[in-house]
N, C-alpha and C positions, 0 to 999 in steps of 0.2 A: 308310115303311121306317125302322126306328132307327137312327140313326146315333152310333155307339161312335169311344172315343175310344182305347180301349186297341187292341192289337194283335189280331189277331182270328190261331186258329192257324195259317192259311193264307197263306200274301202273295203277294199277287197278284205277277206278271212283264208289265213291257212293255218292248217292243223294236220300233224304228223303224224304216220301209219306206223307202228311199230310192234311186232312180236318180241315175246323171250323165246327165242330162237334164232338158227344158222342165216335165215332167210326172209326177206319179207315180198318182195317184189319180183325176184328172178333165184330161181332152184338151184343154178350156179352161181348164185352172187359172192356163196360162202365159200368159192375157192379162189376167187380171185387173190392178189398177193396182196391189195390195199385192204383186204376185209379182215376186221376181228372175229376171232369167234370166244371171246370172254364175257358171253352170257351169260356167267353164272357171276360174276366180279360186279359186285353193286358201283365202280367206281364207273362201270361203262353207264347206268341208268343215270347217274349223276353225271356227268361228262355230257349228255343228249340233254337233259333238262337244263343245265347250261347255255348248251349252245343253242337251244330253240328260246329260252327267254331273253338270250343277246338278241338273238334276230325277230322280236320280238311278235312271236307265234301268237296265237287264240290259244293254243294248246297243243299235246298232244291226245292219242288213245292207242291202246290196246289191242288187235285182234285176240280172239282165245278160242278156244273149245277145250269140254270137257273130255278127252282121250286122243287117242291115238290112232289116225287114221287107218279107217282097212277096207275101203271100198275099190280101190282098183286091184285087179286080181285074188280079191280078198283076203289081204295081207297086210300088214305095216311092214311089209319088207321093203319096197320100194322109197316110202319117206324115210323110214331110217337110214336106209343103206346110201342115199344120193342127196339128203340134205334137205329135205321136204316143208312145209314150210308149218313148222308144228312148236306150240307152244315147251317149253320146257319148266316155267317156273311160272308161279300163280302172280299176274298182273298186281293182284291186291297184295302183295308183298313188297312188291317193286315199290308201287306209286308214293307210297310214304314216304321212301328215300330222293325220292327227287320232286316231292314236295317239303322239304328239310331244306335245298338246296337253289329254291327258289324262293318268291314272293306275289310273282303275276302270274306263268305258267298254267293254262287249263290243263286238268289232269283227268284222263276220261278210262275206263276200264269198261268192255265187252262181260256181261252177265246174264245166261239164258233167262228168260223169263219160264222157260218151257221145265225146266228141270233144275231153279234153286226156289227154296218159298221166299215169299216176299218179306216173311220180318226180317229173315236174313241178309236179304238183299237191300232194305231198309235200312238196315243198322251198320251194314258194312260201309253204303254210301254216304249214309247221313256223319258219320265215324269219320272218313276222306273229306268230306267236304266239312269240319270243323278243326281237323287238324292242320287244312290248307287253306283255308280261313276264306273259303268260299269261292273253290278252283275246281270241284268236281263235277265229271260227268259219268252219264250212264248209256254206252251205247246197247243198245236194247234188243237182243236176236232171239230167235225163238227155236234156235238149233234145228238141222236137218239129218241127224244121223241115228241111226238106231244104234250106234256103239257108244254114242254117248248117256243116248238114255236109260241103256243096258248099265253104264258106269252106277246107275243112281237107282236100280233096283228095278227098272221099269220094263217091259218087252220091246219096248219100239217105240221110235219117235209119234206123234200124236200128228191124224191128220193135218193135210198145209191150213186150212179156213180155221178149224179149230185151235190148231198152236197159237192164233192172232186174238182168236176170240179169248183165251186164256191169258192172254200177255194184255186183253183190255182188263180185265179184273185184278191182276197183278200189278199193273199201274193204277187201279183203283184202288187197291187196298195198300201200296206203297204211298201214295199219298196222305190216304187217310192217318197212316202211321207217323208220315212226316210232319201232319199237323196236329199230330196228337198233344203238341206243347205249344202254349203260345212264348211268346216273346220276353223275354230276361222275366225268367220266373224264379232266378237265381235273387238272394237279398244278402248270404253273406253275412248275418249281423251276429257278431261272434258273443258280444253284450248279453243280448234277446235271448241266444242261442236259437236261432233262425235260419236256417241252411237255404232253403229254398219255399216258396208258397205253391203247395200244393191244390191251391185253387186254379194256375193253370198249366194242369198235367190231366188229359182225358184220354178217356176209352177211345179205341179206333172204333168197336166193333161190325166190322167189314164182316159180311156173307152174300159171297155169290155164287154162280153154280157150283164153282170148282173148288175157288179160293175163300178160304176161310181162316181171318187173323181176329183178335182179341185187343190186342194193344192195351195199356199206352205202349211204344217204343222206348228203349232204352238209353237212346241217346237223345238230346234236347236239338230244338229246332236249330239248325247251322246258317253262318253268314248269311246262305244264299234261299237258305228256307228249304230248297231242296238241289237235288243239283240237275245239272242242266240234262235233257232228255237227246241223246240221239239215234240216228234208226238208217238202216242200207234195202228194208224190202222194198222190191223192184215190181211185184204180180201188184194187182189190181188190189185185192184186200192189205196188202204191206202196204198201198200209198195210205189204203184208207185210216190205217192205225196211224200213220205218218203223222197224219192230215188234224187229227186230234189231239198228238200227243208230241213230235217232234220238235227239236227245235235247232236241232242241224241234221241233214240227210247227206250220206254219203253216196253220193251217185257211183253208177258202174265204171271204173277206169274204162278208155280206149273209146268210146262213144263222142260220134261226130259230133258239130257243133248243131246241127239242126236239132236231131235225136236230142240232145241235150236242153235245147230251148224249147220245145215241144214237153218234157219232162217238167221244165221250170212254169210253163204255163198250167201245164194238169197240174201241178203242187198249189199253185197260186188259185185255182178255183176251187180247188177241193177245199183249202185252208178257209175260204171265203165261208163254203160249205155248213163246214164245222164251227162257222161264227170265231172265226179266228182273225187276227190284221196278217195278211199275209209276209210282212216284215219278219213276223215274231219268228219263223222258220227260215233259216239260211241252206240253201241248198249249194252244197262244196262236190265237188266235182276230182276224182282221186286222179291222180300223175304220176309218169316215173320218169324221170327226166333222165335222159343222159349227156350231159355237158366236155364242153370240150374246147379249148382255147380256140380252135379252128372248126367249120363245120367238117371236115374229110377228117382229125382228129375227133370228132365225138361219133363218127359213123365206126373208124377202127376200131374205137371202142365198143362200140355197141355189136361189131361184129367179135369182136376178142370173148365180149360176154355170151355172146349167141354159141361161142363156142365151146363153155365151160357148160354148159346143160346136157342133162342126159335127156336123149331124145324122146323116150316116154313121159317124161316129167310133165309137158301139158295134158297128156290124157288123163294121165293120174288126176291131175288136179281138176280138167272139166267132170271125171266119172266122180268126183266126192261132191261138189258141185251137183250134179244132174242127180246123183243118186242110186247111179249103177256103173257097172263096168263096161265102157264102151269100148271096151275090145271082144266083149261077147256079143255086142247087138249093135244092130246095123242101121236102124231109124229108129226116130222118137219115139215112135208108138210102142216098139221094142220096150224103149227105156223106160216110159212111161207104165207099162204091164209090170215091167220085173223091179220097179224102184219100191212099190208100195208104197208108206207116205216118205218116205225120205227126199230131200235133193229140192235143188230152188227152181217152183215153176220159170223162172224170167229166163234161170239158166238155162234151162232145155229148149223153152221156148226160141231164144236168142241160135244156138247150135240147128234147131229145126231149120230156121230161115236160113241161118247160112249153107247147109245140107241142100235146099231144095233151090238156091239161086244157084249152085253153083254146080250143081249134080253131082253131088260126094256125100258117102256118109257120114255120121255122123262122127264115128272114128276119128275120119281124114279132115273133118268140118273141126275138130277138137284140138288138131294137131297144127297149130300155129308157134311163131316161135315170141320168147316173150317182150324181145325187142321190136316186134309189130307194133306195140301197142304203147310203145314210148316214144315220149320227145325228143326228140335227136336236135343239139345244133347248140352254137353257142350261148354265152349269157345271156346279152343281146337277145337273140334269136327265140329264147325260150320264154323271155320275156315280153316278147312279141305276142308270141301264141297263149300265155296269159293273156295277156291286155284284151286283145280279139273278142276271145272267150268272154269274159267276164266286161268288158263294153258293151257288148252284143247281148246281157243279160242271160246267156246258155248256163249262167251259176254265179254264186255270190264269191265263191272263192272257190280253196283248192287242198285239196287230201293229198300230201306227195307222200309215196313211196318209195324206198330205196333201192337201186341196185345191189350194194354193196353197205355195209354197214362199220362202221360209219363214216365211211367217205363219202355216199350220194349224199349225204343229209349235210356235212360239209360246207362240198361242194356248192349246192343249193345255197345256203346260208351265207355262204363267202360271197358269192357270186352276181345268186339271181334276185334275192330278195334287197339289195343293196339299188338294184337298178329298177325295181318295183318302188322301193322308196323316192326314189330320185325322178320319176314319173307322176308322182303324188298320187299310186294306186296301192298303196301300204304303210301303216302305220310306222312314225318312227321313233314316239315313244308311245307306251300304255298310259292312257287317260284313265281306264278302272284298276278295281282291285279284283272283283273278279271275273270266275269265266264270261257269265252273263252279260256282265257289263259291256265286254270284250267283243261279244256279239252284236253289243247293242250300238257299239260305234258308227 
């Protein structure tokens, strides 16, 4: 593959996966001897906002849920006791400290739509994206767990079609709130005694089935007017929300490149659909690299890592995922009877197909190890399989995940993104100020 040194038309986007927690990408990653576990030390949040605006990132985000998993074997025994890959501190705590210590950095935070109200969620983002002066995003999920909805008073997660039709009106009425200010309404005239012109400060008054806000919002329009929209559903109605309201998707790690360009093309008609430019959504593509000066160095490794996991740890994670415990049930249909609305159709549907290619249940279908599903090989090499990818239009860029924290992210940044630059398939300084701009390169 040739590798150019000019800018090529397209530029690729990456943006970084990160939990407050042990783990983000591999269940043993938090024993290895390189990995921290001072997730609770704000100097570690500051230290990753660093190094992603050195290697000058789109941004990062947040995975979150609200509780504490207990879908496999129906316990939090297993994520506790082996390192499970579960939120410990509220993203919205974090993110202000490593927008303190940047200036370009996108800064993105995970907020159910299914289970906060929208002024909330309004005024929390609209609050991050004027403190970051126009770096905030909102990746946008609609939660699949009844222990989280339990968390918020509720009985149960709300069917899969209606969580989306509810997260349309939640994005409609976050809007509305967003615009409830116009544009420098501030005057400041200390003379006059004039603070601000309350001629442009209005009512949302938002009512739809579910959702019902009042406004005006409390905090005034930010940099970016509002902050940037992103979204991971993979079922037919998640693209459709996608399709209207995205504007970065993070596609499913591990998916071939065809699957992936087939993905990139349904986005790109739906978008058309929704009377959208299909630009306006970038579809990123998530990775977990594991590098290694030598390729039989990054395979030891990745065997070293294969060996720190407890061997349950992928079911655990497919049954939170599907929505059941598939150590009790043996086919989809199983899972599909006993999840109720819990768990992501794509997920199950993905685990059925491999079930029935390969004649194993679902169990054995789930039980993969988490180095399958990563990039093995050196700088070079990894850089390679970028390029591929993202020439080939299967994604506009790329979600990387960690092994190990914070060495794969590192790694990566020392390594691979130096030789994405050097290929003119990555930025090598920031032309905006914020996220959006960033996207819009």
């Amino acid at each position: 593959m040739e590798k150019v040194a000019k800018m090529s038309k397209r530029s690729m986007h990456l943006v970084a996966y990160l939990k407050t927690g042990p783990s983000v990408g591999h269940f043993g990653g938090w024993r290895h001897p390189e990995a921290s576990l001072e997730m609770f030390d704000p100097r570690t949040y500051e230290h990753l906002a660093r190094l992603f605006e050195a290697a000058k990132f789109d941004g990062i985000f947040f995975a979150d849920a609200l509780g504490v998993i207990e879908t496999f074997k129906g316990s939090f025994d297993h994520y506790l006791r082996v390192g499970g890959q579960t939120s410990y501190l509220d993203p919205m705590i974090v993110l202000p400290l490593m927008a303190r210590v940047t200036t370009h950095l996108g800064l993105g935070a995970t907020i159910s739509s299914s289970l906060h109200h929208p002024y909330q969620t309004a005024r929390q983002l609209a609050s991050l994206d004027m403190i970051s002066n126009g770096r905030a995003a909102w990746n946008v999920v609609t939660s699949t767990t009844d222990v989280e909805a339990q968390n918020v008073g509720l009985s149960g997660i709300f069917p899969h079609d209606e969580r989306y039709d509810r997260a349309d009106e939640v994005l409609e009425a976050c809007t509305a709130l967003w615009r409830s200010w116009d544009s420098d309404p501030f005057v400041f005239d200390k003379e006059a005694g004039i603070f601000a012109d309350p001629a442009k400060l209005h009512h949302a008054n938002y009512e739809g089935r579910w959702i019902k806000t009042r406004g005006p919002l409390g905090v005034p329009r930010s940099p970016q007017g509002q902050p940037v929209i992103m979204q991971a559903g993979a079922s037919d109605r998640g693209r459709q929300f996608a399709a209207r309201w995205a504007e970065m998707i993070f596609a499913t790690p591990g998916t071939d490149k065809e699957t992936m360009r087939a993905h990139a093309e349904d986005m790109r008609h739906r978008l058309v659909a929704a009377g959208r430019d299909p630009s306006a959504c970038k579809l990123l593509m998530g990775i977990t690299p594991i590098i290694g000066e030598t390729e039989s160095i990054a395979r030891e490794r990745a065997e070293y890592l294969d060996s720190l996991q407890d061997p349950q740890s992928d079911i655990a994670y497919a049954s939170t995922n599907s929505g059941a415990d598939l150590t009790r049930y043996k086919t989809a249909e199983e899972i599909i009877r006993a999840r109720g609305h819990q768990g992501s159709h794509s997920a199950t549907e993905t685990l059925k197909r491999k079930a029935l290619q390969e004649n194993m249940s679902v169990e054995r279908a789930s039980a993969k190890r988490q180095v399958e599903e990563a990039l093995i090989g050196t700088p070079s090499m990894i850089a390679d399989m970028l390029e591929d990818l993202f020439l080939s239009r299967a994604c506009d860029g790329f979600i990387l995940r960690p092994m190990t924290i914070p060495t794969s992210y590192e790694q990566f940044c020392r390594a691979v993104t130096p030789e994405l630059q050097r290929r003119g398939l990555f930025r090598k300084e920031y032309s905006a100020s914020t996220l959006r701009g960033h996207l819009q390169d």
